[in-house]
C-alpha positions as MATLAB code, in Angstrom:
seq = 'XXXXXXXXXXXXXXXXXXXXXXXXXXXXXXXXXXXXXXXXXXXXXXXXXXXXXXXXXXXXXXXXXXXXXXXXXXXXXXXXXXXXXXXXXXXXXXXXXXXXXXXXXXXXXXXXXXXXXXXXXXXXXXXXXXXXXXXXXXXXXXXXXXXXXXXXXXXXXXXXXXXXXXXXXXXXXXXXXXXXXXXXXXXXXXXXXXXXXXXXXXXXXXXXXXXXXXXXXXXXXXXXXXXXXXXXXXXXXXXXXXXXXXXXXXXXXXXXXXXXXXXXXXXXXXXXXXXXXXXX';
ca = [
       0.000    0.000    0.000;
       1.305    3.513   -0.899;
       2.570    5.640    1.492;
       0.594    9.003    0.704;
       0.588   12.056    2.924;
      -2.343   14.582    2.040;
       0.109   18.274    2.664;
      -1.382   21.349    3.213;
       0.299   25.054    2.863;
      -0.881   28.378    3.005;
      -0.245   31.933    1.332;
      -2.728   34.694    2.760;
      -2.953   38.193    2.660;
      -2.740   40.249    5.560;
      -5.627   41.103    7.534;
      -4.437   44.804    9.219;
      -4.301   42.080   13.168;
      -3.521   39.147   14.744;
      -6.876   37.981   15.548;
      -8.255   38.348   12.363;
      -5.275   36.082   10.959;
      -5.147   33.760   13.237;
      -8.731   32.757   12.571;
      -8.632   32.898    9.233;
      -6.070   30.589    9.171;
      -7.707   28.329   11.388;
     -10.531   27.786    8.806;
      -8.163   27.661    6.182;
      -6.886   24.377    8.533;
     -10.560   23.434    9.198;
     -11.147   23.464    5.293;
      -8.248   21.337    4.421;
      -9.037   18.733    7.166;
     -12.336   18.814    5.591;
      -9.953   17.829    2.233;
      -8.479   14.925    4.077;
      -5.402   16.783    5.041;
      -2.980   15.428    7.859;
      -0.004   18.225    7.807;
      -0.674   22.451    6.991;
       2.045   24.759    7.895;
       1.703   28.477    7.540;
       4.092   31.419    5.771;
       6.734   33.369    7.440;
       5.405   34.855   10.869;
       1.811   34.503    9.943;
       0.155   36.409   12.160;
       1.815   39.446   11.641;
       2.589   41.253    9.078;
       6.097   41.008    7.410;
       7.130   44.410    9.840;
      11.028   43.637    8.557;
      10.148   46.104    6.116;
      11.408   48.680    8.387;
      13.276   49.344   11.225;
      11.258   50.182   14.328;
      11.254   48.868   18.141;
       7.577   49.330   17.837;
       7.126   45.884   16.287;
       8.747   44.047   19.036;
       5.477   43.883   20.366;
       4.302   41.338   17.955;
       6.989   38.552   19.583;
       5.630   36.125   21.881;
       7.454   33.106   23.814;
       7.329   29.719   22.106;
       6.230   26.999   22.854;
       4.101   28.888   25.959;
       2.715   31.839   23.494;
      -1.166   32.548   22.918;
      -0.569   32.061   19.277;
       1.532   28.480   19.881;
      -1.370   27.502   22.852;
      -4.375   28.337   20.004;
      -2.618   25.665   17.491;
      -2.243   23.849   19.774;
      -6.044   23.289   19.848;
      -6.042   23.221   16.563;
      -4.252   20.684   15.874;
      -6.024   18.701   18.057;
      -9.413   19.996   16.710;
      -8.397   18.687   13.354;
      -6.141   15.846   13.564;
      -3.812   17.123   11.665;
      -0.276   18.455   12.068;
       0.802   22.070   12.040;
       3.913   24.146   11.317;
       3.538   27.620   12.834;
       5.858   30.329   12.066;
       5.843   33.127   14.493;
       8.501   35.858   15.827;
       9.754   34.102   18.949;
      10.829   35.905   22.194;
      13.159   33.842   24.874;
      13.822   36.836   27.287;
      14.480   40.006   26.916;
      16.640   40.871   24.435;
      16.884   37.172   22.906;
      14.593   37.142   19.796;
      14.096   34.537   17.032;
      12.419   33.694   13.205;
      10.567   30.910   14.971;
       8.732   27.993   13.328;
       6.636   25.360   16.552;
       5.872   21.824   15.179;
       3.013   20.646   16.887;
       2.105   17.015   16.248;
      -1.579   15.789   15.792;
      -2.667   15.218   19.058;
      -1.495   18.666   20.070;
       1.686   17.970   21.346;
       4.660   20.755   20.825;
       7.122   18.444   19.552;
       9.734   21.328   19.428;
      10.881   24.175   17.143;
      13.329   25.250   14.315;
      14.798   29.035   14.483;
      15.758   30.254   11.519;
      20.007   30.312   10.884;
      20.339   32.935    8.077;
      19.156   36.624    9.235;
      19.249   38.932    5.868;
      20.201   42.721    6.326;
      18.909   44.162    3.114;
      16.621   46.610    2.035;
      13.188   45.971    2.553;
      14.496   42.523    4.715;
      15.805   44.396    7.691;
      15.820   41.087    9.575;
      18.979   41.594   12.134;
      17.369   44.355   13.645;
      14.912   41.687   14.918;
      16.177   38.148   15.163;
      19.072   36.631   16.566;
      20.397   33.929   14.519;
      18.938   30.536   15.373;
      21.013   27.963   17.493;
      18.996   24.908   17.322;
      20.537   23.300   14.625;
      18.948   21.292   12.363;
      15.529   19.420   13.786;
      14.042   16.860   11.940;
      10.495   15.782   13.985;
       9.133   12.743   14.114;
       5.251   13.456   13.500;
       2.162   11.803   12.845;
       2.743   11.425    9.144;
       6.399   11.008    8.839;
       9.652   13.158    9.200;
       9.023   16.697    8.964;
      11.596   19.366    9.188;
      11.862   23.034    8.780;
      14.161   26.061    6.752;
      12.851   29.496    6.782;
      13.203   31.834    3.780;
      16.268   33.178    3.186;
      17.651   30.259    4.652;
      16.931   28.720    1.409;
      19.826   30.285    0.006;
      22.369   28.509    1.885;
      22.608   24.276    0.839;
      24.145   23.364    3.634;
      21.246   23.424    6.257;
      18.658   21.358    3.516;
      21.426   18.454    3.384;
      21.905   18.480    7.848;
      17.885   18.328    7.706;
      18.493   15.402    4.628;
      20.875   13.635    6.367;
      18.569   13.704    9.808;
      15.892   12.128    7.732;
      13.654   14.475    7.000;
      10.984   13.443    4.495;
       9.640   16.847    3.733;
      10.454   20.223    4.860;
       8.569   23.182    4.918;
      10.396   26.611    3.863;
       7.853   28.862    4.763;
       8.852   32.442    3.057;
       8.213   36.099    2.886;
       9.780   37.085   -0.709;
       9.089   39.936   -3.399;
       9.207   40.084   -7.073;
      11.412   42.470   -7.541;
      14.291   40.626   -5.644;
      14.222   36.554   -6.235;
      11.619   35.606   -7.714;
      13.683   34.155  -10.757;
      15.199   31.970   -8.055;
      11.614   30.751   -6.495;
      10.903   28.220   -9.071;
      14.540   26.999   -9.012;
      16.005   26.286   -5.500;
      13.697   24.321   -3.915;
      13.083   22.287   -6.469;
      17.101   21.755   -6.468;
      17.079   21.051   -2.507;
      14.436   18.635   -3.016;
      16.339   16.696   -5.735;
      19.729   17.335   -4.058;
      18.494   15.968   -0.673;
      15.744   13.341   -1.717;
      12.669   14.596    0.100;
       9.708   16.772   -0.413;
       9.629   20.125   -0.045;
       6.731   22.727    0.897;
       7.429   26.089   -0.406;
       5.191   28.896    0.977;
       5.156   32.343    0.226;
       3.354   35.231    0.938;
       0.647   37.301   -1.098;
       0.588   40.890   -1.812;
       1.472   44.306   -0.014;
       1.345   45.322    2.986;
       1.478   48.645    5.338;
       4.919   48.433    6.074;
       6.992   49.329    2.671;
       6.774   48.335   -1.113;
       7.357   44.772   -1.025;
       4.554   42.686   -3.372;
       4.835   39.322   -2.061;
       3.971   37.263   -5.012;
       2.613   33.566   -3.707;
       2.965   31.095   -6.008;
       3.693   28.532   -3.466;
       3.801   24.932   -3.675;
       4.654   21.213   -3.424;
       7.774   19.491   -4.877;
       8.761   16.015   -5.176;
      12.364   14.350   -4.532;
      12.663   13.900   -8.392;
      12.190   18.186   -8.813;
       9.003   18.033   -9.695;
       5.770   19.956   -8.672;
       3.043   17.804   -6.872;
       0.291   19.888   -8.915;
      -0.195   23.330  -10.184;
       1.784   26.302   -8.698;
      -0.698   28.655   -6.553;
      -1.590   32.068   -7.288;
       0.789   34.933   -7.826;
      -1.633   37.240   -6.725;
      -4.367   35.492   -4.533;
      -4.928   33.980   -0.682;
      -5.091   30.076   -1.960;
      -4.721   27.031    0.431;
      -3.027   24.186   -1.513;
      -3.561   21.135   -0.925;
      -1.261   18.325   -2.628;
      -0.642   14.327   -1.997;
       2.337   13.107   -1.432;
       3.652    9.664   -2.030;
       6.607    9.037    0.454;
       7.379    5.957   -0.885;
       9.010    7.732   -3.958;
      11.667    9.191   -0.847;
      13.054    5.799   -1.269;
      12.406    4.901   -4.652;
      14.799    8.138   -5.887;
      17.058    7.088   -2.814;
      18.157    4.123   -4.680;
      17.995    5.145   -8.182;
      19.981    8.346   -8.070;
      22.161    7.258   -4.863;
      23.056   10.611   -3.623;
      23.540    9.713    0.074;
      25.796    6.716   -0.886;
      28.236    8.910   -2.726;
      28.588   11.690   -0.519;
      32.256   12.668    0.448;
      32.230   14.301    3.911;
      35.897   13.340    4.224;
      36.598   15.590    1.429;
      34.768   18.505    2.623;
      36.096   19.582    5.715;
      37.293   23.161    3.824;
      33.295   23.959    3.559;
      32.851   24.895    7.192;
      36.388   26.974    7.460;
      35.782   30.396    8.003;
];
């Protein structure tokens, strides 16, 4: 019997607050449950809006502790209302003065099985990240879930190959890299790097993005999220690059194995021959 895992992602729009988002996301959840879904995860701090825009201590207040948050504690139920598992991106505070890109993992049954914070903190204009987050110092955790291996890498850590083969080599089975990315600055690379990671590291991959402007500058977040399989290819049609959609994709995790052997990449890796990657 095939080993298929009904996925779920997300892009919305913002709503102008954080209740308003929150539920709407939770029906989004409610409707893919009704779909047969057993995973969602969410888009880059989802229920704010992408404030790294600018630079401004006023939007420290959106941070909120993790796993003991209102936002974490509400998915929480959710999960458990709907069986299903959920990836939840929020901006994380530890203490004062420690802040995080935070995505919680909570498992079906409503259980926090743990979180990823994101490694790679961009500087750039209209991504004014390291005014916010610290970078993340939780390596690279792969969670054993209700449906399977499930890790996470958080937008710009896309960029950087080296955390998508630790989460590989940890056995993830997919990952979800949810995003918050405009046209005008890599959207040319959307289409291309996951799809690499996912072949390079023989897994699925969730790609999530968000969807249009918002208050905070002139980024146009342009969706067009979706699934990919280990072999590069999309599980489906691409969503909307200008539209709130919630995608919802099967996945057959018996072809994890099936590429595993064919293409071999594990087999003939040389991590004796790489030791001048991680020199400074």
């Amino acid at each position: 019997m095939a080993n298929v895992v009904r996925a779920a992602l997300v892009q919305a729009t913002w709503t102008g607050d954080t209740e308003s988002m929150l539920a709407k996301h939770e029906e989004h959840a409610r409707e893919a449950a009704r779909q047969g879904a057993r995973i969602i995860g969410f888009q880059e701090v989802f229920n704010s809006p992408y404030f790294c825009q600018v630079q401004d201590p006023e939007h420290y207040r959106w941070a909120e502790p993790v796993p003991d948050g209102p936002t974490v504690r509400r998915m929480r139920d959710l999960a458990r209302e709907t069986g299903m598992v959920v990836v939840v991106p929020v901006f994380e505070v530890e203490q004062s003065g420690f802040y995080y890109n935070t995505a919680a993992v909570i498992d079906a049954d409503g259980t926090v099985l743990g979180k990823y914070r994101k490694h790679h903190i961009p500087q750039v204009k209209g991504f004014w990240e390291k005014f916010y987050f610290r970078p993340g110092n939780l390596g690279w955790p792969v969670f054993d879930t209700a449906v399977g291996k499930v890790g996470v890498y958080i937008c710009y850590d896309r960029h950087f190959p080296e955390g998508w083969r630790q989460l590989g080599i940890n056995g993830a089975q997919l990952v979800y890299n949810p995003s918050a990315t405009h046209r005008g600055l890599s959207s040319h690379l959307w289409r291309l790097e996951q799809p690499a990671a996912a072949v390079a590291n023989e897994y699925f991959v969730a790609a999530i993005n968000r969807v249009g402007q918002e208050e905070y500058g002139d980024n146009d977040f342009y969706g067009t999220s979706y699934f990919v399989d280990p072999r590069g290819q999309f599980v489906g049609d691409v969503a909307s690059d200008s539209k709130e959609e919630l995608v919802v994709r099967d996945l057959d995790f018996d072809l994890i194995e099936e590429v595993r052997q064919q293409w071999a990449f594990y087999r003939d890796r040389r991590p004796d021959a790489y030791e001048g990657l991680v020199q400074p």
